[in-house]
C-alpha positions in Angstrom: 39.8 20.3 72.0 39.4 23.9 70.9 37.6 25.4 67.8 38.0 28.2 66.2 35.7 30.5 64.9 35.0 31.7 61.4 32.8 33.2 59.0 31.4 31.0 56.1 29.4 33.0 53.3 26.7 30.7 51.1 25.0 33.5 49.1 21.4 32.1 48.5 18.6 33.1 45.8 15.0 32.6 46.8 12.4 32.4 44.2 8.7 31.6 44.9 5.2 31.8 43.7 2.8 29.8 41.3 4.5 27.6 39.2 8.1 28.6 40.3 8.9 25.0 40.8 8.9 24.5 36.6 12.3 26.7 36.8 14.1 25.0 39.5 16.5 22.9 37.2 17.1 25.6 34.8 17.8 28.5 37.9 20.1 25.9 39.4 22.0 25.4 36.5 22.2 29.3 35.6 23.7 29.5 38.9 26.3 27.2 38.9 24.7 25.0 41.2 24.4 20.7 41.5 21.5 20.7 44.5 18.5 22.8 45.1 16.8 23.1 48.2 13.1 22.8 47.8 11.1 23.7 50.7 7.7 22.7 51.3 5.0 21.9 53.6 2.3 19.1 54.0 -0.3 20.6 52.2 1.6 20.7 49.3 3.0 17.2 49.7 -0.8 15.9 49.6 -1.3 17.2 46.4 -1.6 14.3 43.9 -0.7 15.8 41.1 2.6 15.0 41.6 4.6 18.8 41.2 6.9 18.2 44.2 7.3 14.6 43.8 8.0 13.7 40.0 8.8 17.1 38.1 10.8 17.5 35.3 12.1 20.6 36.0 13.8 19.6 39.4 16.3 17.1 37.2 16.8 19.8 34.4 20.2 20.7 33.1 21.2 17.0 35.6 20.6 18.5 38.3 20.1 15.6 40.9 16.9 15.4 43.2 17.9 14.2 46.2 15.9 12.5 48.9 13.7 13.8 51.3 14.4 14.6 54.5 
């Protein structure tokens, strides 16, 4: 079997900082986009409060949520 090689461009927008997760949805849907990748680490995860779990702002616009990984 033989592949061939190619180039694939995914042009990407990073945004971070405190409370960047409230524009998720809304910079998604700006940008033509269905899924976000939302990056984040245990620490965060622990949090109770729930930001990265059950927000709002990462369904705006119906955007889906996804799963974790």
């Amino acid at each position: 079997m033989s592949y061939r090689m190619f180039d694939y461009l995914v042009p990407n927008v990073n945004f971070f900082g405190p409370n960047a997760i409230s524009v998720v949805g809304e910079r998604c849907q700006l940008l033509g986009g269905k899924k976000a990748l939302l990056v984040t680490d245990k620490g965060l995860r622990a949090i109770k409060d729930g930001a990265v779990d059950k927000n709002p702002a990462l369904s705006a616009g119906g955007r889906d949520r996804g799963g974790d990984l």
